[in-house]
TIDRENLUM-872168 format. One record per residue: residue in one letter; x, y, z of N, C-alpha, C in turn. Coordinates in steps of 0.001 Angstrom, whole numbers, padded with zeros to 6 digits, always signed. Atoms other than C-alpha are relative to their C-alpha. Example, Ala and Ser with C-alpha at 12.3 -4.5 7.8 and 13.67 -1.06 7.14 Angstrom:
A+000890-001190+000000+012300-004500+007800+000900+001200+000000/S-000820-001190-000060+013670-001060+007140-000770+001090+000730/
***
This chain:
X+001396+000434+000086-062598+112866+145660-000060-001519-000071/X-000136+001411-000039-063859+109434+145627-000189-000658-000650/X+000154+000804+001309-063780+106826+143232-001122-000417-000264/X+001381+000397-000116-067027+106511+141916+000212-001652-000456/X+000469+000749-000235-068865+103548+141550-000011-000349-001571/X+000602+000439+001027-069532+101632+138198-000733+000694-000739/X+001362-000784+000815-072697+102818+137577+000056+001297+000643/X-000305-001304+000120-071883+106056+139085+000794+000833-001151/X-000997-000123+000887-069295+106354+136224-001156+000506-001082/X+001207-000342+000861-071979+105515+133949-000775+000974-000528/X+000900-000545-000914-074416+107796+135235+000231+001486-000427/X-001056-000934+000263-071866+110284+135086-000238+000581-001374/X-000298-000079+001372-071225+110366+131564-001305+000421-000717/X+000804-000334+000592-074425+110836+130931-001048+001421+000285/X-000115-001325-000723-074445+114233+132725-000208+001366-001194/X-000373-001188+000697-073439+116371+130123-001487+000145-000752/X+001351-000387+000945-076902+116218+128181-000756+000748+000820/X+001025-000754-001140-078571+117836+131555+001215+001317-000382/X-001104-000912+000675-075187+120264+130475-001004+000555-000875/X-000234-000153+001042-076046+120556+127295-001882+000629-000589/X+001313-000303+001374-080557+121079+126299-000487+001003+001339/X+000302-001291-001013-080703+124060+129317-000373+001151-000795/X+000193-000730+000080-082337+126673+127822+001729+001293+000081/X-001455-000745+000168-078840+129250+126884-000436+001303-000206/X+000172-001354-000071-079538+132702+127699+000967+001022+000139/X-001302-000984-000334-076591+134921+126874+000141+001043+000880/X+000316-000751-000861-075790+137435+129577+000139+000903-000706/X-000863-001387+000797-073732+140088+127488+000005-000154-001562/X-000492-000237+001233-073914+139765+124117-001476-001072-001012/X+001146+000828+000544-076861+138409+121552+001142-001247-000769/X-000524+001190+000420-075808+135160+120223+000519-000327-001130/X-000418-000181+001411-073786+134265+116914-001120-000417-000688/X+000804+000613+000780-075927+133442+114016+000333-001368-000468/X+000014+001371+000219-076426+129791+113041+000657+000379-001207/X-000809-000128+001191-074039+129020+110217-000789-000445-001165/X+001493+000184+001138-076189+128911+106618+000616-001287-000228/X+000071+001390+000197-077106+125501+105787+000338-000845+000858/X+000256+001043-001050-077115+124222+109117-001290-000218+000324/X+001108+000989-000603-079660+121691+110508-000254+000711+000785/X+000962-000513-001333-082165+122139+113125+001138-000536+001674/X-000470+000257-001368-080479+122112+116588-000571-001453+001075/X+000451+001493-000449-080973+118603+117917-000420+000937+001748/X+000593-000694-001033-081466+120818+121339-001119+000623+000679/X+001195-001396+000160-083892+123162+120748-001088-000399+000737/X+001247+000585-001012-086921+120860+122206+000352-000456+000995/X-000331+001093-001268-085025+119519+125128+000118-001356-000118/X-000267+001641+000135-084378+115914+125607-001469-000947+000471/X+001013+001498-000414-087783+114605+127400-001058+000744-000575/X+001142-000073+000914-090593+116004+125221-001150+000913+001038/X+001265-000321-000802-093521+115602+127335+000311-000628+001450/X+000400+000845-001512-092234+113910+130505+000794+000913+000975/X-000402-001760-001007-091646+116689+133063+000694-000644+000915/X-001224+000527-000804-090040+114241+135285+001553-000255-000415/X-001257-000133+000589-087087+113924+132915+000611+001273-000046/X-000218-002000+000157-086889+117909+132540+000485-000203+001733/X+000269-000332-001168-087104+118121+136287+001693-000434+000040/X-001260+000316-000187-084041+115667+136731+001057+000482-000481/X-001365+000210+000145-081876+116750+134345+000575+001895+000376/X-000379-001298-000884-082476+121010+135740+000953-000751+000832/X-000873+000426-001450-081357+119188+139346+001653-000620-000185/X-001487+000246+000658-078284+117841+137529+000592+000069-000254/X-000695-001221+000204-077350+120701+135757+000156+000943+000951/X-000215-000592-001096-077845+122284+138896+001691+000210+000676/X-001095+000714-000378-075494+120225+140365+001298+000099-000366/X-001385+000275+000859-072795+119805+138121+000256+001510-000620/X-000619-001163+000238-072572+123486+137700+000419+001022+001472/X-000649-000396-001806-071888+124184+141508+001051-000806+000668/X-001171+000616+000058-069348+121636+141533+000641+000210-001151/X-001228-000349+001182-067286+122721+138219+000474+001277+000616/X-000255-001395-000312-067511+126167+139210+000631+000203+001448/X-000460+000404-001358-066409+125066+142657+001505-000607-000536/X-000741+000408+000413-063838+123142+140828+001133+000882-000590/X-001007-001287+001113-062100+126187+138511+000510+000446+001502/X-000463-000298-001447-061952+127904+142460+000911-000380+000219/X-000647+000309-001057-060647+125505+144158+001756+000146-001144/X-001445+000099+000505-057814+124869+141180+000706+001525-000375/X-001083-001210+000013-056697+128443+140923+000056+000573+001316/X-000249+000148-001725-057063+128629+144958+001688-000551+000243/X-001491+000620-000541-054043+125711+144906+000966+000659-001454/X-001348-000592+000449-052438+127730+142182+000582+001088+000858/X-000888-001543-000639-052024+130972+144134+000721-000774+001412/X-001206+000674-001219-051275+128774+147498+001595-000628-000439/X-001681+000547+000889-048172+127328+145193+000436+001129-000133/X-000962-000807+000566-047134+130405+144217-000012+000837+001320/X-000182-000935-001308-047710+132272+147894+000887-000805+001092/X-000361+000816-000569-045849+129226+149231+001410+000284-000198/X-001440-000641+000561-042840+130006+147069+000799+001359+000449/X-000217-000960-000092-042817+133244+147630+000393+000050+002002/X-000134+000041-001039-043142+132563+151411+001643-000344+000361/X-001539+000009-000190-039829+130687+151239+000846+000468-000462/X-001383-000565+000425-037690+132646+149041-000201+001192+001152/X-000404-000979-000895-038528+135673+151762+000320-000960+001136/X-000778+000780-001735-037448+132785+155041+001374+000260-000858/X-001492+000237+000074-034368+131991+152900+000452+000954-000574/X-000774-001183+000036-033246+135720+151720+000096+000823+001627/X-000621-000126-001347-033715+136497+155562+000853-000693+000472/X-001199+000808-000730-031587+133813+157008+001164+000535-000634/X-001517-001033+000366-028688+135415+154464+000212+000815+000282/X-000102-001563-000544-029448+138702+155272+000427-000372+001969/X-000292-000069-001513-028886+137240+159132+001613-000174+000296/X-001253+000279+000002-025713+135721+158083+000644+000969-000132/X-000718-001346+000330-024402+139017+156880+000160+000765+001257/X+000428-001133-001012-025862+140972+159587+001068-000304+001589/X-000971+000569-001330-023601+138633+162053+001377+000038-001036/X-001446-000513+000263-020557+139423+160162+000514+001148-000147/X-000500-001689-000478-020738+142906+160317+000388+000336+001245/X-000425-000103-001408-021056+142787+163748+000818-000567+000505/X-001434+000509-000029-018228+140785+163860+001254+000656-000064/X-000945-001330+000563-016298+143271+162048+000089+001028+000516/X+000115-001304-001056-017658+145992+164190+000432-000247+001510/X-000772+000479-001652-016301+144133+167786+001243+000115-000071/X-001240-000117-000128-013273+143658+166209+000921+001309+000083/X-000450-001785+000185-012628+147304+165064+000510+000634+001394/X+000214-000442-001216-013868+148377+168629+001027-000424+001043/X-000754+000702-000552-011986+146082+169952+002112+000420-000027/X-001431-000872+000166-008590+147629+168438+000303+000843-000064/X-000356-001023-000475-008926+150470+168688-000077+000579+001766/X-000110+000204-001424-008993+149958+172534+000872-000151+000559/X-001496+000449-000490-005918+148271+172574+000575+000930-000706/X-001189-001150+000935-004019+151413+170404-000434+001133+000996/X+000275-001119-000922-005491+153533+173123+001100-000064+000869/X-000864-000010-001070-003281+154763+176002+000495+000951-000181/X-000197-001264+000155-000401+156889+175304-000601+000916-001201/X+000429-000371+000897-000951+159846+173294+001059-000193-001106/X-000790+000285+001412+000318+159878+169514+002075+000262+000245/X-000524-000510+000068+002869+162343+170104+001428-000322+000948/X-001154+001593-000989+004610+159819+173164+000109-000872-000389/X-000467+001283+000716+004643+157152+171123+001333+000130-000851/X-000386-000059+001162+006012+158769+168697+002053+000479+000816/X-001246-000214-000466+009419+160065+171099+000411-001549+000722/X-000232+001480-000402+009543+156442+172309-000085-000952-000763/X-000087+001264+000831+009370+154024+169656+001707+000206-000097/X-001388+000149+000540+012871+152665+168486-000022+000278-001246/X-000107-000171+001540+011898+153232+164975-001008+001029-000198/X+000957-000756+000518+010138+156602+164320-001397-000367-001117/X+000661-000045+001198+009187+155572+160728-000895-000961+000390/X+001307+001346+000173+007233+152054+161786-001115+001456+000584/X+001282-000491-000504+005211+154707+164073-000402+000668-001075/X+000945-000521+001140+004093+156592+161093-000363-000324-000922/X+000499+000783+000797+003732+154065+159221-001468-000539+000317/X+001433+000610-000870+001061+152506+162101-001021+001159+000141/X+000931-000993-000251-000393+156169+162304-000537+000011-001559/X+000413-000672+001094-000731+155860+158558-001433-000845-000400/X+000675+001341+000074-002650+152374+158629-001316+000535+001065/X+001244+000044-001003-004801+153543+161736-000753+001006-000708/X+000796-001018+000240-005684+156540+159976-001270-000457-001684/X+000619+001137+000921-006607+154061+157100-001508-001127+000458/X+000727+000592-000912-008488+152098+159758-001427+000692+000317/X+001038-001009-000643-010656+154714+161007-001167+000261-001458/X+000930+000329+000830-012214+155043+157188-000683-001192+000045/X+000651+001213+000290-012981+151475+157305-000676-000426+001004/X+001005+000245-000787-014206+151272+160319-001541+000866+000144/X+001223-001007+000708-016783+154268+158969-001179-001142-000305/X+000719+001036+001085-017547+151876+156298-000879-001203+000574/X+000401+001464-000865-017890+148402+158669-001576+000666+000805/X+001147-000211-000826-020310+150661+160904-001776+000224-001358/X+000881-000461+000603-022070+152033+157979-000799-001511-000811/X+000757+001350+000493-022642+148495+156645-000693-001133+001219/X+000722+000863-001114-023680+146929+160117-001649+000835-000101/X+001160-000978+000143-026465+149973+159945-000481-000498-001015/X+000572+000632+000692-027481+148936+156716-000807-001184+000065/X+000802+001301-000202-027503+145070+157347-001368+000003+001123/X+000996+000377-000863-029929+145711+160335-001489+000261-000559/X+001218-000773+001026-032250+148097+158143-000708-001364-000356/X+000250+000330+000644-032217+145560+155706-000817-001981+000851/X+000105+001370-001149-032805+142431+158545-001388+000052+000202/X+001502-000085-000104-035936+143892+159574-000924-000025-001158/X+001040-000255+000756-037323+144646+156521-000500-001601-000576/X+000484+001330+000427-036986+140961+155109-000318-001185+001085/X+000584+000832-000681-038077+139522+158339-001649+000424-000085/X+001316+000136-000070-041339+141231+157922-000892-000079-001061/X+000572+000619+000681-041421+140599+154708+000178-001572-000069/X+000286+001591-000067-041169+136672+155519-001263-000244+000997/X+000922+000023-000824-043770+137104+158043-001281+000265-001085/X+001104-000411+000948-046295+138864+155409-000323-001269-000927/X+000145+001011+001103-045439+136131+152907-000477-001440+000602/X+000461+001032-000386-046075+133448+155310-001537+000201+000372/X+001808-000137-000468-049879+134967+156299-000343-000013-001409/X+000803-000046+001414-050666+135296+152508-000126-001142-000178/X+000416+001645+000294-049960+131519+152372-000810-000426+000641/X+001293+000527-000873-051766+130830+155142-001863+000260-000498/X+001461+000116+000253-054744+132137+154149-000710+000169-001431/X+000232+000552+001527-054341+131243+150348-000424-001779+000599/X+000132+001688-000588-054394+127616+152359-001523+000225-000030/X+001549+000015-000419-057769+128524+153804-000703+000414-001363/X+001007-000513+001067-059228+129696+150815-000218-001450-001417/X-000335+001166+001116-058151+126697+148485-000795-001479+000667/X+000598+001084-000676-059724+124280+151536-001632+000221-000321/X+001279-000279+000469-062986+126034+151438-000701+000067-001174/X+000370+000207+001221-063086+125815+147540-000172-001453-000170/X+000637+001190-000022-062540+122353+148209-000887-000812+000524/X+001497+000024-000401-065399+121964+150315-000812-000140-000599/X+001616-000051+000808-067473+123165+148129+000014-000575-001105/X+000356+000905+000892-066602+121221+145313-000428-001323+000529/X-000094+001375-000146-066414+118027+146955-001807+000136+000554/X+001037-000554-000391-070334+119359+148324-000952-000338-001313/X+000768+000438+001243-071201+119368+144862+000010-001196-000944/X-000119+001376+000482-069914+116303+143890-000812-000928+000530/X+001335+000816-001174-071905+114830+146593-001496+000173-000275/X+001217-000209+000369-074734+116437+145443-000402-000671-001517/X-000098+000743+001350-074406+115359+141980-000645-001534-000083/X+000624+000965-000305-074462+111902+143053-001062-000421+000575/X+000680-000240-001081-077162+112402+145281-001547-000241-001292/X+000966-000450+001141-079073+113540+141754-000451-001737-000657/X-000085+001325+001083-078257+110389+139809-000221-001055+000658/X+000342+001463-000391-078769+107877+142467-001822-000102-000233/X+001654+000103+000461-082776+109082+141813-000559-000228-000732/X+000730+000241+001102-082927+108357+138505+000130-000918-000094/X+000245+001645+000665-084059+105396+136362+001110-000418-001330/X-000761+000085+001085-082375+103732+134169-000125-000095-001309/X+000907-000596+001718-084762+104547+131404+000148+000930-000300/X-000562-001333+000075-084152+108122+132634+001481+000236-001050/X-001281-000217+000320-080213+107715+132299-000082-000530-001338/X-000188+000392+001553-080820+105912+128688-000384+001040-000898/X+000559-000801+000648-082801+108743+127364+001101+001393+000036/X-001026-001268+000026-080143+111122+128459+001545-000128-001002/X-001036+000381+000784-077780+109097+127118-000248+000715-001952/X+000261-000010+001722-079274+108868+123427+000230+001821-000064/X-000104-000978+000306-079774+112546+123848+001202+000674+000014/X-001575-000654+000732-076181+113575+124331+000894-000148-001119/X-000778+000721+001280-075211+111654+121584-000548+000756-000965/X+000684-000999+001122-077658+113230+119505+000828+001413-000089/X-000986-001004+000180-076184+116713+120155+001261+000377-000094/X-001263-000036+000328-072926+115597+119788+000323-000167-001158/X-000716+000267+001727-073193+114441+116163-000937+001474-000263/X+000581-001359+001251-075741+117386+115224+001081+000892+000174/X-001436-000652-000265-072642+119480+116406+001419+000047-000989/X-001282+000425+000849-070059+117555+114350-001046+000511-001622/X+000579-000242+001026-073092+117863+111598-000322+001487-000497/X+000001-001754-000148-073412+121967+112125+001776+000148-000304/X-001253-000469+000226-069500+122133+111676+000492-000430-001456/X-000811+000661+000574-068937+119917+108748-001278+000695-001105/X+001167-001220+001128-072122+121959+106737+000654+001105+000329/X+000236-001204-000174-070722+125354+107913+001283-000377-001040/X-000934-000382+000938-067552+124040+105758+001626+000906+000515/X-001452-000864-000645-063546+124845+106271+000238+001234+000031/X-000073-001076+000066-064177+128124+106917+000983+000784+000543/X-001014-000420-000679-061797+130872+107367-000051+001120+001356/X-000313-001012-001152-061212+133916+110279+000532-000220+000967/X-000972+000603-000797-059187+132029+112293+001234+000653-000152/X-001497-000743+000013-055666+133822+113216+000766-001666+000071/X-000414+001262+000268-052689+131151+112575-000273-000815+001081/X+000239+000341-001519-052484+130655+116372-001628-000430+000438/X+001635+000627-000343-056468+130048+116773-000017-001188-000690/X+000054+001191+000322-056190+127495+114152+000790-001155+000540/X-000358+001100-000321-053602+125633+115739-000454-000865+001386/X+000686+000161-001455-055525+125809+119183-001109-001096-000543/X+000931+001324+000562-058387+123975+117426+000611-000874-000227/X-000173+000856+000587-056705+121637+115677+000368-000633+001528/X-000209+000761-000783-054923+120767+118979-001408-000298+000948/X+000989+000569-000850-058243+120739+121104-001053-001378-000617/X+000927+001061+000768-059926+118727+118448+000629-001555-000067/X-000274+001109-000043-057353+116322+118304+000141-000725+001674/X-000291+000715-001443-057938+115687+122534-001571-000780-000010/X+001187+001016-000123-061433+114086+121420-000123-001265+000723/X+000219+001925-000692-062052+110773+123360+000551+000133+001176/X-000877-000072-001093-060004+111872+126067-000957+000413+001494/X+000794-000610-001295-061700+112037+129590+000424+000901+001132/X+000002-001140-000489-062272+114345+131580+000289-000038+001424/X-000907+000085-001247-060077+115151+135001+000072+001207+001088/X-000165-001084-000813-060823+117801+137665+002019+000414-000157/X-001616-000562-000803-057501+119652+137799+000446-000294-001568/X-000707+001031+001377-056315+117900+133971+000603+001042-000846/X-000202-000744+001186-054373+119417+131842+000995-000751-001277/X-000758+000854+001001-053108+116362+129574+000895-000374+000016/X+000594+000789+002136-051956+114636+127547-000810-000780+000403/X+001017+000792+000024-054380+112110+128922-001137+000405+000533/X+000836-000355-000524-056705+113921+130583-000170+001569+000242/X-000397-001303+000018-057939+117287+130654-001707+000667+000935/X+001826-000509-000519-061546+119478+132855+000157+000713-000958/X+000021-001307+001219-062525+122367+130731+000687+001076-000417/X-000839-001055+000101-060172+125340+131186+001322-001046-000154/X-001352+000895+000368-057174+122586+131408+000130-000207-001615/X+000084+000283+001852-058432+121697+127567+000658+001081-000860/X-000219-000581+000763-058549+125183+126491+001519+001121+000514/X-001513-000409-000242-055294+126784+128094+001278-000454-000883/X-001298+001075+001237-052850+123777+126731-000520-000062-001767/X+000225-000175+001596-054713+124346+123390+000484+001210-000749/X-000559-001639+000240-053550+128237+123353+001489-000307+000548/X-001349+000714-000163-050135+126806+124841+000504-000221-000892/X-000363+000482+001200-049708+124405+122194-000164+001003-001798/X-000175-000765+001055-050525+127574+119703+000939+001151+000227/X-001003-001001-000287-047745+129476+121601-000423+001153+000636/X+000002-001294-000428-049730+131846+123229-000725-000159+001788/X+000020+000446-001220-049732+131106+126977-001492+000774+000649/X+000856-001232-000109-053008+132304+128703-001092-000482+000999/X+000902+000066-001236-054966+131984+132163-000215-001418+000516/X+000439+001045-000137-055423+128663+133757-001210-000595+000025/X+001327+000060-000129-059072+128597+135108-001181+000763-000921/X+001408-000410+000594-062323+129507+133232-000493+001655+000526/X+000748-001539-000102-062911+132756+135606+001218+000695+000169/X-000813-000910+000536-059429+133671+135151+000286+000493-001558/X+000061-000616+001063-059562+133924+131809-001620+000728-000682/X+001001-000272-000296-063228+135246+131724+000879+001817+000055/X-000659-001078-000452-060877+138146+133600+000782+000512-000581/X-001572-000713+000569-057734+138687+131881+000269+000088-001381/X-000049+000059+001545-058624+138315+128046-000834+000739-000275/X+000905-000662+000582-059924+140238+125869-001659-000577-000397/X+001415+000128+000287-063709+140175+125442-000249+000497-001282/X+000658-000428+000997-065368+139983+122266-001725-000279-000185/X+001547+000438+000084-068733+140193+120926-000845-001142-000551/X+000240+000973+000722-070749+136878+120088-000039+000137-001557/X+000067+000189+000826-071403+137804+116965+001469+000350-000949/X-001495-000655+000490-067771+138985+116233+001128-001902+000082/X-000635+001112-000136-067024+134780+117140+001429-000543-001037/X-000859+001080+000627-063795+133014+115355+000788-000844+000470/X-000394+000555-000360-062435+130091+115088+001254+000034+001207/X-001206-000191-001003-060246+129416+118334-000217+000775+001338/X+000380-000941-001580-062033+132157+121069-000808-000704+000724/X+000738+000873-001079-063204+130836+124074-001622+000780+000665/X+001665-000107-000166-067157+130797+124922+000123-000366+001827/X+000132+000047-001145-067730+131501+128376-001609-000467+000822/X+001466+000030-000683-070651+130227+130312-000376-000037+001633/X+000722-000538-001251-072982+130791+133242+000391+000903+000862/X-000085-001645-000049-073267+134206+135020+001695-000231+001089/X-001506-000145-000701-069751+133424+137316+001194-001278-000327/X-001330+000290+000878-067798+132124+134632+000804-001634-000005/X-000487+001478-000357-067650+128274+135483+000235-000691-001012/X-000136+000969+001201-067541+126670+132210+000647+000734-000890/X-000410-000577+000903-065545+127293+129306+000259-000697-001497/X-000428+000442+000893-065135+125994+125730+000206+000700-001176/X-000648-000624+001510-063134+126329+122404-000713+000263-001136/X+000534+000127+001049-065160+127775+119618+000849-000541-001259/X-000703+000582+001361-064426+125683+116120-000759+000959-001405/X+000902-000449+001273-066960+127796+113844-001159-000862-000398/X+001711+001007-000154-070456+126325+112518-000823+000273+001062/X+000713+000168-001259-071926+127104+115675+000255-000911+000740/X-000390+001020-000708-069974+124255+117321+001118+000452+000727/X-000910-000143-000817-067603+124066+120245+000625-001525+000226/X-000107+001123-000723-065504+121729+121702+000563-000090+001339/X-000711+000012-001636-065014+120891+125500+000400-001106+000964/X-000190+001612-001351-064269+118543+128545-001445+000218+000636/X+000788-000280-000780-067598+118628+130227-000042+000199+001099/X-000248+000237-001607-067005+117107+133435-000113-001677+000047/X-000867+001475+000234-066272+113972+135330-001224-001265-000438/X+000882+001195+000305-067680+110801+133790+000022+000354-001666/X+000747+000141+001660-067776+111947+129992+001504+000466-000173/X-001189-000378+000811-064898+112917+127325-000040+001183-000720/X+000436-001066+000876-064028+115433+125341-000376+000051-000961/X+000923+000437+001014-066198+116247+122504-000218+001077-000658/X+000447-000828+000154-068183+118236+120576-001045+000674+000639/X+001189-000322-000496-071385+120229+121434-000400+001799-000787/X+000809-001311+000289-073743+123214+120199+000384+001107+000505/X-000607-001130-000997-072104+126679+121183-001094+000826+000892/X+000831-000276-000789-075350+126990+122653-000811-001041+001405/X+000444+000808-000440-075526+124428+124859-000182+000679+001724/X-000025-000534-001295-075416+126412+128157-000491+001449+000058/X-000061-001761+000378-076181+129953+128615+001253+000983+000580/X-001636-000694+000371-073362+132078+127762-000075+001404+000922/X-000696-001645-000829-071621+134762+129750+000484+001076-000956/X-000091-000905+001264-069898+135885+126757+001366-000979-000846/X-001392+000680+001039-066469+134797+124518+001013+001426+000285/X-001516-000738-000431-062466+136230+125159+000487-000516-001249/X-000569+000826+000822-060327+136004+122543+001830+000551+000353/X-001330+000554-000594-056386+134844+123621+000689+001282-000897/X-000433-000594+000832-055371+136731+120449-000052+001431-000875/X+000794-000876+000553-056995+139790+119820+000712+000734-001044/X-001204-000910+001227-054000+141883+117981+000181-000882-001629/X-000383+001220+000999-053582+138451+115373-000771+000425-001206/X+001277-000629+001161-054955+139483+112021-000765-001583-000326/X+000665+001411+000825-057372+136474+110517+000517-000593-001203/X-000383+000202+001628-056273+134168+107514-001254-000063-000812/X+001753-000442+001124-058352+134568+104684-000665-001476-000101/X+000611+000953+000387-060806+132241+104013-000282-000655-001141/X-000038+000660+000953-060502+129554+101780-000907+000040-000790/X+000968-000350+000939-062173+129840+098323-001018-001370+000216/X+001068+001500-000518-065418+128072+098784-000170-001285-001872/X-000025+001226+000552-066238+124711+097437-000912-000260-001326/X+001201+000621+000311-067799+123705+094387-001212-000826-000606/X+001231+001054+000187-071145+122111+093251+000327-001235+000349/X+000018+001385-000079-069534+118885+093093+000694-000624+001055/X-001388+000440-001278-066742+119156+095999-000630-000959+001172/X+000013+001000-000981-067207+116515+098606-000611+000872+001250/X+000584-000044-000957-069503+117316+101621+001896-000402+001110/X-001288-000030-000980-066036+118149+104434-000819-000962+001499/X+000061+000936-001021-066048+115252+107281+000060+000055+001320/X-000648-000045-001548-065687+115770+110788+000146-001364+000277/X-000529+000731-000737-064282+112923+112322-000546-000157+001523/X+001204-000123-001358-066518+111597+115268+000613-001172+000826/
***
């Protein structure tokens, strides 16, 4: 893609709030409950009040930037399967070419055979055998040919084999090379369409003002601390399995870090890159893209949320972030902003997977009190 511009950068970054005050309509599952003694949702009214031209822009934005992410997850598990149909393509070329090498030394073995027993042809046994000068060599040579004749069984029975086996891994190198091929085509056309939506994106933001983009600004900021302020009232709470907690801790500590189509860190990470290497780094390896794991994890119910399960959003699975508890998440948005916090309602939800489902929960720490210190998030 192409290097944006300055103030495209800018611009950018200030994306995620058209992300983030969308109306969040869960598809599958009613929504967790707000954690007690949390604040009002800095969200809840949207970001432009009364000015319908701000609403307007930042729909077309969110539009946008959710037909290019979701284009984005595609295209990057598109060039995973072409990597791995690529591989696969050449280990079946280069187990055929051995299997060819073989297949020409049998038949080697089988000319020669043929070949000598051609030249032992002529008289019969039984004239050889009154004409040699040395009886015993001849029955020695009748003992060897008769030795011969098993092995040349064997030589035929293994030329038969190698050919079997010739065809079969030539057409499986043929199969493996059309699967690549049109893992190719499929990974081009994902990139199409992201790079489509990237275009469009920009397309969005070159229309606005820069009173617009300030107001969007303030407003992502806003829902980024009420976020940190919803997590740090809901209190170190427990239901986290060990492995979920260490997934948080590691996604939390990729804060500040921007955000990288394709990223999966240490300096840079998109959204499924974040939360994969965060279940990695807790040892439990688990889907690359957003609608592969959407697919291959267990599904739970929102209100069943704990720390560490991943929150899925919009109806074909393009976005994804790490629940922390409080009603807060944290994610990569997309390009131009960092990773952060945000409202686990900032999008409308598909549903939540959790990496770990078998993991029992640790208990939750005895709560805090009267006088204990208000717990900090770190912003």
């Amino acid at each position: 893609m192409s290097r944006d511009t300055p103030r495209s950068w800018r611009a950018a970054a200030l994306l995620v709030a058209a992300l983030l005050f969308v109306p969040a309509v869960p598809a599958t599952a009613d929504p967790a409950p707000p954690p007690a003694g949390a604040g009002e949702d800095p969200g809840a009214s949207g970001p432009a009040g009364a000015d319908p031209a701000l609403d307007r822009l930042a729909r077309d934005v969110a539009a946008a930037r959710h037909t290019a992410e979701a284009a984005e997850q595609q295209y990057t598990a598109a060039a995973g399967e072409l990597a791995q149909r690529r591989k696969e393509s050449a280990d079946a070329a280069r187990q055929a070419d051995q299997q060819r090498g073989r297949l020409t030394e049998a038949e080697t073995e089988a000319a020669r055979l043929v070949a000598e027993q051609y030249r032992n042809g002529g008289l019969g046994s039984l004239a050889r055998l009154f004409l040699a000068d040395r009886p015993e060599d001849f029955l020695d040579r009748q003992q060897r040919a008769a030795s011969d004749s098993r092995s040349a069984a064997a030589v035929l029975r293994d030329l038969r084999e190698a050919r079997n086996r010739m065809v079969l891994l030539s057409e499986r190198a043929g199969q493996a090379e059309q699967s690549a091929s049109a893992a190719a085509d499929r990974a081009q056309r994902a990139l199409e369409q992201a790079r489509q939506g990237a275009a469009r994106t920009e397309q969005v933001l070159a229309a606005a003002t820069a009173e617009q983009l300030g107001r969007l600004d303030r407003w992502e900021s806003a829902l980024a601390d009420g976020a940190a302020r919803q997590l740090s009232a809901a209190g170190p709470g427990g239901g986290a399995s060990a492995a979920g907690r260490r997934a948080v801790d590691f996604a939390l500590a990729q804060r500040g870090k921007p955000y990288l189509w394709g990223g999966t860190g240490p300096d840079a990470f998109d959204c499924s890159g974040l939360t994969s290497q965060a279940w990695r780094a807790a040892g439990v390896p688990i889907p690359r893209t957003s609608q592969q794991q959407w697919a291959g994890l267990r599904h739970v119910a929102l209100r069943d949320l704990r720390p560490g399960d991943l929150v899925i959003y919009h109806g074909d699975a393009g976005h994804v972030a790490l629940y922390l508890g409080g009603g807060a998440v944290v994610h990569a948005p997309h390009t131009g902003t960092v990773v952060k916090l945000a409202p686990v309602t900032m999008l409308p939800i598909l549903g939540a997977v959790r990496p770990d489902p078998d993991a029992p929960p640790e208990p939750a720490p005895p709560a805090a009190g009267p006088a204990a210190a208000e717990p900090v998030i770190p912003q």
